[in-house]
C-alpha positions as CSV (number, residue, x, y, z in Angstrom):
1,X,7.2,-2.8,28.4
2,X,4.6,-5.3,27.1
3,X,2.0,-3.5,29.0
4,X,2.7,0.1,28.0
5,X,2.8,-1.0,24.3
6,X,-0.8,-2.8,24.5
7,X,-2.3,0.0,26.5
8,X,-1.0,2.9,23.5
9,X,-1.9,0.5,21.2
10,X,-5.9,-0.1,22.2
11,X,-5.8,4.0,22.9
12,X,-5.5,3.8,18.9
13,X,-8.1,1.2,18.4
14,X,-11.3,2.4,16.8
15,X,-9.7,5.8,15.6
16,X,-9.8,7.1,11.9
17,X,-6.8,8.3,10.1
18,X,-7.7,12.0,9.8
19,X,-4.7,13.7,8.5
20,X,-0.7,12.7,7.7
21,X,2.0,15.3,8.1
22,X,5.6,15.6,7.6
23,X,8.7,17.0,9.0
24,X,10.7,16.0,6.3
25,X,11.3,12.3,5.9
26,X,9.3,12.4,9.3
27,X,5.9,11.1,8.6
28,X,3.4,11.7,11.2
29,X,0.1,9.8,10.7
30,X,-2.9,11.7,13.2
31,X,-5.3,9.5,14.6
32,X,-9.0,10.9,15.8
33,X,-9.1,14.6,16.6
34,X,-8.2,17.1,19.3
35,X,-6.4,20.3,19.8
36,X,-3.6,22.1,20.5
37,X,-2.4,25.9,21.7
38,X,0.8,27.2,20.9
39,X,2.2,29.2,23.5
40,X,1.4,32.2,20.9
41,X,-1.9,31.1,20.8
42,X,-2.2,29.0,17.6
43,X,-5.0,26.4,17.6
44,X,-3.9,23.4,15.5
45,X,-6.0,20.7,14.5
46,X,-3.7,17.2,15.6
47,X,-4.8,13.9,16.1
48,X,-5.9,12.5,19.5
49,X,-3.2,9.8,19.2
50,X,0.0,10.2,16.5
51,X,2.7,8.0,14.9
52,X,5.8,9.4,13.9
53,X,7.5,7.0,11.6
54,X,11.2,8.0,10.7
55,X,11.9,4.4,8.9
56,X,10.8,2.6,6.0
57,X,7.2,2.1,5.3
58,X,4.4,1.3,3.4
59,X,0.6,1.8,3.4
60,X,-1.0,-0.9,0.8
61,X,-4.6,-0.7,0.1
62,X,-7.3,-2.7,-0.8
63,X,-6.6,-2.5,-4.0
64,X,-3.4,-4.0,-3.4
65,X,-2.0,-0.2,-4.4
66,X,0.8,1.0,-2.3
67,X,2.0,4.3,-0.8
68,X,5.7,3.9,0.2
69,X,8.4,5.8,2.2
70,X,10.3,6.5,-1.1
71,X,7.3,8.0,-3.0
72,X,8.6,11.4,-1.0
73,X,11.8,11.7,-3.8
74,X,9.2,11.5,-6.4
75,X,7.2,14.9,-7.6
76,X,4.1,15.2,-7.3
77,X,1.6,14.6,-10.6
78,X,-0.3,18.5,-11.5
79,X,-1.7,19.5,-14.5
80,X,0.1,20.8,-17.4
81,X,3.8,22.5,-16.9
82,X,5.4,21.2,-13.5
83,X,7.2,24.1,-12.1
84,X,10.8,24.0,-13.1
85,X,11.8,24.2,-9.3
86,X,11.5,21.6,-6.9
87,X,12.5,20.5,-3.3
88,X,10.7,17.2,-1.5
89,X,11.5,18.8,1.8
90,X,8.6,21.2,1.3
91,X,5.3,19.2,2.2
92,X,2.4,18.8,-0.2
93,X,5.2,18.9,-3.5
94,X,5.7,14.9,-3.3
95,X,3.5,12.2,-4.8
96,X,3.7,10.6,-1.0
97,X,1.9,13.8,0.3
98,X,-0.1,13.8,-2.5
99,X,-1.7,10.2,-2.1
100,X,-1.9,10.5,1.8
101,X,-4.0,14.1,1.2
102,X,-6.1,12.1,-1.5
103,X,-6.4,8.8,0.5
104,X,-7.5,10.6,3.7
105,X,-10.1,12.8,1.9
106,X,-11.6,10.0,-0.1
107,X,-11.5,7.7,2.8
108,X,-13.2,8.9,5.7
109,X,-13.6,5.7,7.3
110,X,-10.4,4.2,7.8
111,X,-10.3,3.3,11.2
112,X,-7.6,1.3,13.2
113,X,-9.0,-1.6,13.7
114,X,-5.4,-3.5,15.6
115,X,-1.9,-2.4,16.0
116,X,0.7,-5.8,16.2
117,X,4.7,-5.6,17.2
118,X,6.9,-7.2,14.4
119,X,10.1,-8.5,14.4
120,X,13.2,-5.9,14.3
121,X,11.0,-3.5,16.2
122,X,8.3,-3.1,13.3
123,X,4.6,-2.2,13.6
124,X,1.9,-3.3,11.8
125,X,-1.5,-1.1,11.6
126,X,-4.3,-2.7,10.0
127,X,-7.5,-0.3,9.3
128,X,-11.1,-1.7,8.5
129,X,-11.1,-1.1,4.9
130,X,-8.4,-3.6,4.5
131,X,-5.4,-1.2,4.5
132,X,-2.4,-2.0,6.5
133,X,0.5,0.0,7.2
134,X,3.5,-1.5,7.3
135,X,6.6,0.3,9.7
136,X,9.8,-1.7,8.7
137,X,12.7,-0.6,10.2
138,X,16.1,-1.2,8.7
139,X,18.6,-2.0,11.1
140,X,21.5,-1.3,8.7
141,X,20.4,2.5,8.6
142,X,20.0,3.2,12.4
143,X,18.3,6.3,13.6
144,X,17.6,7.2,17.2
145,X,14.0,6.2,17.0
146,X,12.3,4.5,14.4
147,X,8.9,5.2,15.4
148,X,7.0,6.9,17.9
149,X,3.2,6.8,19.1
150,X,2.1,9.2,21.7
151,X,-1.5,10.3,22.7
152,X,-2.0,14.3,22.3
153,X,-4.9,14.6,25.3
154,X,-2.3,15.0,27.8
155,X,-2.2,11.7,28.9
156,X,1.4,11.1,28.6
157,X,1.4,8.1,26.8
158,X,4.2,6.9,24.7
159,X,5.9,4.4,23.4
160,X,8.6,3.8,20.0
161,X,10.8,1.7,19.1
162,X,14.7,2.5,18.3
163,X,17.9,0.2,17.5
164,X,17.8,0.0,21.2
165,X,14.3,-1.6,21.6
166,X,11.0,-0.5,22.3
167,X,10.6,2.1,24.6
168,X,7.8,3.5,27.0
């Protein structure tokens, strides 16, 4: 397991952050870029490698600023009149969508720079700018997998972590 967890992890080495979806509380960080077809025929834009992160987290910058799991309950800042209706499970209305979208745009040059285990089947992801992402699962709120990385090139690699252990 050791060995399929290294070789995902220095896949990611060297790759910039270049976008951050959602699925809900589903947060999907892309890493590098390639593409994908649909069976309809839809191109998307994806990242070469991705981390699904269904836990806690945080990303804190240089700055010492954070951008944390929780930040998806809170509306997003706009100008003037916020619209008197709103739902966190559509993406781009939190402030966590919000800073991700602003981060990644501003930031062109975060790169991956190592990925390191933690204890309770946590990940650490530290980028060259000095930002670190922090995946911190809580074993008192299992899920079926607390995280995920997987390569998008067809390559087949895989590996996540559950409250089962790591897996591969």
């Amino acid at each position: 397991m050791q060995d399929s967890l290294s070789e995902i992890f220095n896949k990611t080495i060297g790759l910039p952050l270049t976008k951050a979806t959602r699925n809900e509380q589903v947060q999907y960080f892309h890493f590098g870029t390639t593409h994908y077809t649909t069976p309809q025929g839809l191109v998307l834009d994806i990242g070469e490698m991705t981390l699904a992160v269904n836990c806690p987290w945080q990303l804190q910058l240089p700055d010492a600023d954070l951008i944390k799991h929780e930040h998806l309950f809170i509306r997003k800042r706009e100008a003037g009149l916020p619209s008197p209706v709103w739902d966190w499970k559509v993406p781009g209305s939190s402030l966590r969508d919000q800073r991700l979208m602003e981060l990644i745009h501003d930031n062109p040059n975060l790169v991956v720079e190592r990925i390191e285990q933690q204890d309770v089947y946590g990940l650490m992801v530290y980028f060259s700018d000095g930002s670190i992402l922090s995946v911190l699962p809580d074993p008192t709120a299992p899920v079926e997998e607390y995280w995920q990385l997987f390569s998008n090139t067809g390559e087949g690699l895989k590996a996540g972590a559950g409250p089962n252990g790591f897996t591969g």
